[in-house]
Every structure is written in C-alpha cells, then in structure tokens.
DOGUPA-620751 format. One record per residue (C-alpha): residue number from 1; x, y, z; residue in three letters. Coordinates in Angstrom, 2 decimals. Example, Ala and Ser with C-alpha at 12.3 -4.5 7.8 and 13.67 -1.06 7.14 Angstrom:
BEGIN
> i; u; v; w; aa
> 1; 12.30; -4.50; 7.80; ALA
> 2; 13.67; -1.06; 7.14; SER
This chain:
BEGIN
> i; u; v; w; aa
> 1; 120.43; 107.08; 61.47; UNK
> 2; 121.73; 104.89; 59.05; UNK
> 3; 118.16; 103.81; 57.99; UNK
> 4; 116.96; 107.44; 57.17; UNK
> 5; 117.57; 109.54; 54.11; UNK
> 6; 116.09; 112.58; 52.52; UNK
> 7; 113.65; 111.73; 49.62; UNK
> 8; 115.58; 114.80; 47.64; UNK
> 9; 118.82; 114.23; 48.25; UNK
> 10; 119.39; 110.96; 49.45; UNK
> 11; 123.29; 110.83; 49.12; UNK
> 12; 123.27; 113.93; 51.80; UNK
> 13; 124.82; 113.87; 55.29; UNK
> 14; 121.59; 113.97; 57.62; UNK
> 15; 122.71; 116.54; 60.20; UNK
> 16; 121.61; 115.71; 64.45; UNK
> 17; 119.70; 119.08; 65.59; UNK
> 18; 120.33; 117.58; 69.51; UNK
> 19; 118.70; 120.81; 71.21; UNK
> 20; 115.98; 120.20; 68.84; UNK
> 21; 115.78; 116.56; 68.30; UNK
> 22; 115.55; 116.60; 64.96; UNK
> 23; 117.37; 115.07; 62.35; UNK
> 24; 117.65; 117.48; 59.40; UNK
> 25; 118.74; 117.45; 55.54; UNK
> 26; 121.23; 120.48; 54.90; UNK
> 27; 120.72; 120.63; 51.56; UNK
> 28; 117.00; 121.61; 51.69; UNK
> 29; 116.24; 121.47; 55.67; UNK
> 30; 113.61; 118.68; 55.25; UNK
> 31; 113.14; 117.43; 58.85; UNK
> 32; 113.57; 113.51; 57.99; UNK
> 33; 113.79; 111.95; 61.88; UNK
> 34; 111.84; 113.73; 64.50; UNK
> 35; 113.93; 111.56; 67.77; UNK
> 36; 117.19; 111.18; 68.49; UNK
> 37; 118.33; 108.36; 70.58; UNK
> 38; 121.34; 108.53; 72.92; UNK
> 39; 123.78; 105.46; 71.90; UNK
> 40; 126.56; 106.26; 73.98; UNK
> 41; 127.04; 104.13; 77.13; UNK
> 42; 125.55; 105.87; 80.19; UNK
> 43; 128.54; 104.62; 82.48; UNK
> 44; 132.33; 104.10; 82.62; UNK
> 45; 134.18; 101.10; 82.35; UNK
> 46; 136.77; 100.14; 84.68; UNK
> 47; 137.74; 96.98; 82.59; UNK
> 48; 141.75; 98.10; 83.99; UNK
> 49; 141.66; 98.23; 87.42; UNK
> 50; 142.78; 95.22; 89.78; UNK
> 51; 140.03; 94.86; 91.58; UNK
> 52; 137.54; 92.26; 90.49; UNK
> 53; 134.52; 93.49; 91.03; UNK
> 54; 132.86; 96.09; 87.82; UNK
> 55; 132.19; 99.22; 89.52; UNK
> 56; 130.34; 100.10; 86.31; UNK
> 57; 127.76; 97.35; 87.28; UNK
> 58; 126.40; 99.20; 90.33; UNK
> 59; 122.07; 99.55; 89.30; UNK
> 60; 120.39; 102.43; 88.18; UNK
> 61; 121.57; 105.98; 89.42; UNK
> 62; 119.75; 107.49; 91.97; UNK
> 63; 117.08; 109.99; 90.59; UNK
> 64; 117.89; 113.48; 92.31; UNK
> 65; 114.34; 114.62; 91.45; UNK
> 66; 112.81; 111.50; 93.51; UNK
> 67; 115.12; 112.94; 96.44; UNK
> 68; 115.77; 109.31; 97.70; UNK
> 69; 118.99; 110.36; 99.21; UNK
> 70; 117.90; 113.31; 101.26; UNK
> 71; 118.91; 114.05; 104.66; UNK
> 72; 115.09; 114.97; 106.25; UNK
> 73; 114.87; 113.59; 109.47; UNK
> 74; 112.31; 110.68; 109.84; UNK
> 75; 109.97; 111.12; 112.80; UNK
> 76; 110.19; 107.38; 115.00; UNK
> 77; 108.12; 106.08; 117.89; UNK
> 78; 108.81; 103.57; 120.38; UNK
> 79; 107.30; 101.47; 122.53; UNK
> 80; 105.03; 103.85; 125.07; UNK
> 81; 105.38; 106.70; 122.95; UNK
> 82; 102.57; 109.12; 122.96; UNK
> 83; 99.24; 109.55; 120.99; UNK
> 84; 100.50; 112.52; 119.74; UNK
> 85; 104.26; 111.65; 118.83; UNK
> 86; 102.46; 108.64; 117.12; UNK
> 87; 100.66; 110.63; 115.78; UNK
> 88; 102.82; 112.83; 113.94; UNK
> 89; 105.05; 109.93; 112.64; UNK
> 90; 101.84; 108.50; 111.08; UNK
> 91; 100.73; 112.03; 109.65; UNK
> 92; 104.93; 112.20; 108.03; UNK
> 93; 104.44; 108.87; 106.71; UNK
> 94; 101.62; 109.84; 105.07; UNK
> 95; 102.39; 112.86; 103.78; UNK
> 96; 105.77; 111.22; 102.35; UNK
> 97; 103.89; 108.78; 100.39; UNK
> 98; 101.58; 110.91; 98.68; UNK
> 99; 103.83; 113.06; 97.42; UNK
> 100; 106.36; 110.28; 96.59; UNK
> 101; 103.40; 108.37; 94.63; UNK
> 102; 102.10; 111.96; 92.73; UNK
> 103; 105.98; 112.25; 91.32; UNK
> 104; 106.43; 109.04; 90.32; UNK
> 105; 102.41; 109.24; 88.70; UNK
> 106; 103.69; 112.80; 87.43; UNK
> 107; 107.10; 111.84; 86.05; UNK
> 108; 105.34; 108.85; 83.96; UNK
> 109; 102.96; 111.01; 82.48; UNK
> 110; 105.62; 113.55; 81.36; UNK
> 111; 107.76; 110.84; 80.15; UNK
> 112; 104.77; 109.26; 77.99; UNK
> 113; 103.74; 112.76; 76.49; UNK
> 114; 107.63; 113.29; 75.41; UNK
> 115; 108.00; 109.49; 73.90; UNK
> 116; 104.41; 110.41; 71.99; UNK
> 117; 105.67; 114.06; 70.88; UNK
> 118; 109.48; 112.79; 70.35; UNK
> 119; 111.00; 115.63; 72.39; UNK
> 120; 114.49; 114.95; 74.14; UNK
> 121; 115.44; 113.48; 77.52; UNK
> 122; 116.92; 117.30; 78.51; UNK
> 123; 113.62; 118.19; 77.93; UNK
> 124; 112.05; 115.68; 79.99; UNK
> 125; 114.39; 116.29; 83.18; UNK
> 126; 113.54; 119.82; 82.64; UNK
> 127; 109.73; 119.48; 83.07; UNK
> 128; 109.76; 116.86; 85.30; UNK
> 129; 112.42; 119.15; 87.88; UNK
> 130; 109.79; 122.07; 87.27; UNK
> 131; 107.52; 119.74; 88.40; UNK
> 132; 108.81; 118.74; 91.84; UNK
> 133; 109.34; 122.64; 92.54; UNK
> 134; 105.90; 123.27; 91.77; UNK
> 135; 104.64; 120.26; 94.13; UNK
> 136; 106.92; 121.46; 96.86; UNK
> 137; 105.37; 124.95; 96.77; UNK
> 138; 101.75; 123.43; 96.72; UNK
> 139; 100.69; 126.18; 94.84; UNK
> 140; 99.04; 124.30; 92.01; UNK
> 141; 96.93; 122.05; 95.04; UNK
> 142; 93.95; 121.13; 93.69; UNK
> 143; 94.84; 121.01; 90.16; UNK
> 144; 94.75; 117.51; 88.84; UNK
> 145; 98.27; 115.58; 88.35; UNK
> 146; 97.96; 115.00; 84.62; UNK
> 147; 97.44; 118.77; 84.11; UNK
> 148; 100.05; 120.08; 86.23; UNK
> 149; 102.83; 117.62; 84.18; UNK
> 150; 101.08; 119.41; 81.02; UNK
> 151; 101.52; 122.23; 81.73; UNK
> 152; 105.43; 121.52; 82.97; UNK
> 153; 106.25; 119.97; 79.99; UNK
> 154; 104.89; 123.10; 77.90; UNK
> 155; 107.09; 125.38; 80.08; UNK
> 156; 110.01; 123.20; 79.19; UNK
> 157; 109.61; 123.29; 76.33; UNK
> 158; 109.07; 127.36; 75.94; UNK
> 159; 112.14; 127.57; 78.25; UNK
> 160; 114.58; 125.43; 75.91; UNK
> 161; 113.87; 127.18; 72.92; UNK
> 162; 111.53; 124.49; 71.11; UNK
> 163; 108.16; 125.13; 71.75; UNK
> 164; 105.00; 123.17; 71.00; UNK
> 165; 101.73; 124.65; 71.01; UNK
> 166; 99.15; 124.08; 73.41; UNK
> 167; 96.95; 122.15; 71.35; UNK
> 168; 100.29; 119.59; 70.44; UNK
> 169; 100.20; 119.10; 74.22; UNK
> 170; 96.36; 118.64; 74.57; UNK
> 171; 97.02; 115.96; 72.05; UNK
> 172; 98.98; 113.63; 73.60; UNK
> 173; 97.11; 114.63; 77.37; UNK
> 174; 93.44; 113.90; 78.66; UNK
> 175; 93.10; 117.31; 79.94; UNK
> 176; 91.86; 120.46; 78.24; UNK
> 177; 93.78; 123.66; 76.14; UNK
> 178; 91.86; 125.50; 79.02; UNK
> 179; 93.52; 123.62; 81.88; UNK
> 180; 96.81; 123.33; 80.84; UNK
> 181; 97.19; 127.17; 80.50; UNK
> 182; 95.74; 127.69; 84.08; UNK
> 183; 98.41; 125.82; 85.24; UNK
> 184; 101.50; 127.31; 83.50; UNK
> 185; 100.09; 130.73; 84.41; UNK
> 186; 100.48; 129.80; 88.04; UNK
> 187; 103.62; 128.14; 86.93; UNK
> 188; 105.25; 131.43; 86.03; UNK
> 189; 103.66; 133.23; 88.95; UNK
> 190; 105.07; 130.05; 91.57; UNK
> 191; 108.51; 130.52; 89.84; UNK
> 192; 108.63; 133.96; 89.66; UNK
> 193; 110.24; 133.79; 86.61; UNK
> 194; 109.40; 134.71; 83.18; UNK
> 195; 109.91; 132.91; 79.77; UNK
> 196; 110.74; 135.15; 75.88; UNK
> 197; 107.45; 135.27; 74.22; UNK
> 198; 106.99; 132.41; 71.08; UNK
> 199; 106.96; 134.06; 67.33; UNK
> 200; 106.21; 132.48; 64.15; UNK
> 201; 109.79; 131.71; 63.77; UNK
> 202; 110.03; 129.06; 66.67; UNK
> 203; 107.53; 126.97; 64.44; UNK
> 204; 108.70; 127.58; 60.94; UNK
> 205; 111.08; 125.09; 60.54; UNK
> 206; 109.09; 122.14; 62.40; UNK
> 207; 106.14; 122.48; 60.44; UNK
> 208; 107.89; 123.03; 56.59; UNK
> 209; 110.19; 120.16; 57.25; UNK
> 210; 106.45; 118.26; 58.44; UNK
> 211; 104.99; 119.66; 55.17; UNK
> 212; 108.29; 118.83; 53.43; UNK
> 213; 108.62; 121.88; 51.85; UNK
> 214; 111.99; 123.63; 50.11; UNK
> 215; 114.11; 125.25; 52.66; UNK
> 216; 113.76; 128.40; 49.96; UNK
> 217; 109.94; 127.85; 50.67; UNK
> 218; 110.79; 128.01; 54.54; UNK
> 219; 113.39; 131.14; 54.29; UNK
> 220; 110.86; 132.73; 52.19; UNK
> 221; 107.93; 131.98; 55.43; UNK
> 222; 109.92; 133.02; 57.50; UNK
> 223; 110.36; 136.34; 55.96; UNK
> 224; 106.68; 136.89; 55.58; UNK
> 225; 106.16; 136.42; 58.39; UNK
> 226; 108.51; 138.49; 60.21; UNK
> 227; 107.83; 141.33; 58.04; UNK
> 228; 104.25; 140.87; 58.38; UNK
> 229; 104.67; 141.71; 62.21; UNK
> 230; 107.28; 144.85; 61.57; UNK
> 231; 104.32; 145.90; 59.36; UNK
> 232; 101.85; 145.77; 61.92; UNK
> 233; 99.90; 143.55; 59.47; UNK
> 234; 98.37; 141.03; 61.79; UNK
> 235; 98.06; 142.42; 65.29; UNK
> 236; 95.82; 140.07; 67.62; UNK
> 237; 96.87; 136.96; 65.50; UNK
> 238; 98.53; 134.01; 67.14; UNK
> 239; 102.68; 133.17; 66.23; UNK
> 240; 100.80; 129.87; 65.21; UNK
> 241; 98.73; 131.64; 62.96; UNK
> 242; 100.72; 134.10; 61.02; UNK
> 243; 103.53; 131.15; 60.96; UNK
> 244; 101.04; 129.35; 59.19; UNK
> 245; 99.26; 131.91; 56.70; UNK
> 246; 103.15; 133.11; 55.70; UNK
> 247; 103.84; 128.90; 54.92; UNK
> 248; 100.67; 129.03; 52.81; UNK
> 249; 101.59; 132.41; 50.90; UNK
> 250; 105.27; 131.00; 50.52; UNK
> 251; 103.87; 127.58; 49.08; UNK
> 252; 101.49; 129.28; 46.69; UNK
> 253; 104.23; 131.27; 45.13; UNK
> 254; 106.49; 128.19; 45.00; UNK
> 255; 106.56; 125.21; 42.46; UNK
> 256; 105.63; 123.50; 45.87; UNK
> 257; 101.87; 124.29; 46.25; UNK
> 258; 100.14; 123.04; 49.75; UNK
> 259; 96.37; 124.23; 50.67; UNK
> 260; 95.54; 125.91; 54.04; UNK
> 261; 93.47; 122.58; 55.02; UNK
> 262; 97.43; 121.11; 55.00; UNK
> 263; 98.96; 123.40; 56.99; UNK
> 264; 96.00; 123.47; 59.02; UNK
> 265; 96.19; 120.41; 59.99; UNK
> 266; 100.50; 120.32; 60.70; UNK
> 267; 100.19; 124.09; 62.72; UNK
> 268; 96.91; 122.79; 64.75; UNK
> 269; 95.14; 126.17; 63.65; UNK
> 270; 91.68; 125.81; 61.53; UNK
> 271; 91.51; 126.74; 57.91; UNK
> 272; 89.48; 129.08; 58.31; UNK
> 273; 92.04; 131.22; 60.53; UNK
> 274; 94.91; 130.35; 58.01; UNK
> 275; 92.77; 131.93; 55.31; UNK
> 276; 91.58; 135.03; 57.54; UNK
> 277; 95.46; 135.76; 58.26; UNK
> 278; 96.64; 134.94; 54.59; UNK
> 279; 93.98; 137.52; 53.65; UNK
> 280; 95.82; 140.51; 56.22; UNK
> 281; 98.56; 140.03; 54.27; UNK
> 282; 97.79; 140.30; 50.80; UNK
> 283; 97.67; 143.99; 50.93; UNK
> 284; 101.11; 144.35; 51.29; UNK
> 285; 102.40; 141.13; 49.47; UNK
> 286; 105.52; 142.76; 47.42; UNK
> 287; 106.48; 144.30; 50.36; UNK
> 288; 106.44; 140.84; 52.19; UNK
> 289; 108.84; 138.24; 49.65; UNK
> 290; 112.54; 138.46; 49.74; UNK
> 291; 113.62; 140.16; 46.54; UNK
> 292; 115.90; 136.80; 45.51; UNK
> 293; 112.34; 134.74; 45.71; UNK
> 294; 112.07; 133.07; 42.65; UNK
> 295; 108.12; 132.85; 41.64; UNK
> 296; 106.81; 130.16; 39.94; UNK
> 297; 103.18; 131.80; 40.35; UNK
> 298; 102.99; 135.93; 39.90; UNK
> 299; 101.79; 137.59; 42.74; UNK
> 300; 98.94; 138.49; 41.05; UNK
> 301; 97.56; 135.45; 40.38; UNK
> 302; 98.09; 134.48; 44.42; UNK
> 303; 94.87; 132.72; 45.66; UNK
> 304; 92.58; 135.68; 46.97; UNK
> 305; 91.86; 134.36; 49.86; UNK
C-alpha cells in the first residue's frame, strides 16, 4: 500500500474498496491497486496461557467445502464378506474419490482465475461453495470441470455486487463465452435462485479508473448512461455496451479525450459496437450531460460517430 500512489495526487490517502478489491484515489477515483492482500494474522495467539504448548500452531484449518470432517458413514468389509457388500464399499470408494479429486481440480481452477483477475478471497469461497452445491446436485454432469468453476466464479461475482463480464472470464479460462453461460443458466435453474440484473453502472467505475479517467469524466458516464436507458435510447444494447459508448461520449467532451478502440479494448466490446451505441445517443446528447458538466469540446463539435 505504501508503494502505490495516484499519478494526480500523489500526497492523497489511497482509500481500500475491500468488497471491491480495489484500491482507490478519493480525490479523482483513479483505481491505482486492483488486489488487496489480507495482512492480518489468520490465528490467535495464546503467548499468556501456562500451558506450553502454542495452540495457535495447530496446521491449516479444515476446509468446510472439502467436507473432511463429515459424519457419512463409510461402508467396510471383512473377511468373508459378500460379492455384493464388497461390492458396494468398492463402488463408495470410488465414488468418494472422484468427487473429492473434481473439487480439489475445481477449487484450483477458481483460485487461479481469481489470482489472474485480482478478485478477493470472499469471492473465491463464494464460487468455490456454489461449486460443491452444484456437484452435489449433479445437475451440471457432463459439463466439463473447468467450465462449471467458470461459470461459478461469474455467479459470484454477479451475486457480490462486482461483476465481470463474460468475456473477462473467458480470458483467464480455456473454455468458451458459449459454455460458460450454459452453465450459469443451469446454475440459476439448480439453485433456484435468481441474481439483480448487471447495468452500465456496475462497470463504470472499473473501467474509468482502468482508462484513468477524471472521476468528473466517470460521474458524467455514468449519467449518460443511465439517462440513456430512462430514455429508451439503446434498447437491445448490452450494460457493457452503453457503459462503454457513455465513457467515450464523456471523454470526448472532457479535456481527457480516449478513442472507442481504448475503451474497446478495457470494456471487452469491439469498436465497432462502441461507435454503433455512441451513435443512439447523439440524438438526444443535451438531454444526456449533467447540467454542472464543464465542456472542454461543444457538443456540437462531438465526433459524429
């Protein structure tokens, strides 16, 4: 933390966004750090006590999500038992590994994916206990392992309030957009649950702190883009993609200028779609700026396309 300051205002108190794992400027709400690490110490010391063992010295917790410490009963054979008892014991073991060896593969991949992406460890537990649910139910049978973590980790990350886009987790996986989004369809249906649809707002702040543009740049986005939807301005368009063509309306009308190939590239959306949704707005751009925006272009000199 020490190490990282913001190239505007580097005498500013970085603030710790924990939920998000960011570490943010408040001056301008550049996103310097992108991972926070846990310093603390993940046991207690019982330096007082009389005894002279260190209870605090005792091995790794036990992982609740591995279920190690169960009580299912174990299926044992003696001598003379049957074919059939034998059987079944052999069948348990079996069964017991596989699914023992698929969690640990699973739980690996989800923690490689979140150390590539920088998201948090709640984040992690989060997919990788949607995970074990989901193998339990064997609903997703079938599917390949790498997938099925994919998809859990995009859930996760949906469910506590920082989403990444499909194509983010396709990024850091070996498995396709296509693929991924099979599986978290049968996620929801599994869980029974549902998840508050993603707008252009979840995104905002992620990809103008990655673009290092003005938090008045960002408020100003974030506007557009809001009032774009009240509007009905870009129906069929992706959160991604409005997010994105409000960022490059924002930056054009700024003293901060950044093309649609840029934000292209930091949203994961082609230019060509940034530039098609940039173009549904223009109709209505003085309706679309907050009226303390301060121009440094006119609106009528805005790009046309």
């Amino acid at each position: 933390m020490a190490s990282l300051t913001c190239p505007r205002h580097p005498d500013a108190h970085l603030v710790e966004d924990h939920r998000a794992g960011d570490i943010i400027c408040p001056e301008c709400g550049v996103v310097v750090g992108d991972r926070l690490v846990d310093v603390g110490t993940e046991w207690r010391s019982f330096s007082n006590e009389r005894s002279g063992t260190d209870p605090s010295r005792v091995g790794a917790p036990e992982n609740p999500i591995l279920g190690t410490g169960d009580l299912s009963t174990s299926i044992m054979v003696g001598f003379g038992a049957s074919e059939s008892s034998q059987g079944l014991a052999n069948a348990q073991r079996k069964n017991t590994n596989n699914t023992e060896r698929q969690l640990n593969q699973a739980l690996g991949i989800i923690r490689d994916m979140s150390e590539r992406i920088h998201l948090t460890r709640p984040i992690q537990d989060s997919a990788a206990k949607v995970f074990k649910q989901i193998l339990d139910s064997k609903a997703l049978r079938g599917r390949s392992n790498e997938a099925q973590a994919a998809a859990c980790l995009y859930f996760a990350c949906r469910k506590e309030g920082v989403p990444r886009t499909f194509k983010e987790i396709c990024a850091v996986s070996r498995v396709s957009k296509r693929d991924i989004g099979k599986c978290f369809k049968l996620i929801l249906k599994t869980l029974e649950t549902s998840i508050e649809q993603i707008t252009s707002a979840d995104f905002m702040s992620r990809f103008c702190g990655n673009l290092n543009l003005h938090v008045s740049v960002q408020a100003a986005a974030t506007r557009i883009a809001k009032k774009a939807v009240e509007l009905d301005l870009v129906a069929g368009r992706s959160p991604i993609s409005i997010a994105a063509a409000a960022i490059y309306m924002a930056s054009q009308a700024s003293t901060e200028k950044r093309s649609a190939k840029e934000i292209g590239e930091i949203a994961g959306a082609a230019e060509q779609t940034v530039r098609q949704t940039y173009k549904l707005l223009l109709p209505r751009v003085r309706e679309l700026f907050p009226q303390e925006f301060k121009f440094d272009t006119p609106i009528e000199q805005l790009p046309s396309s």
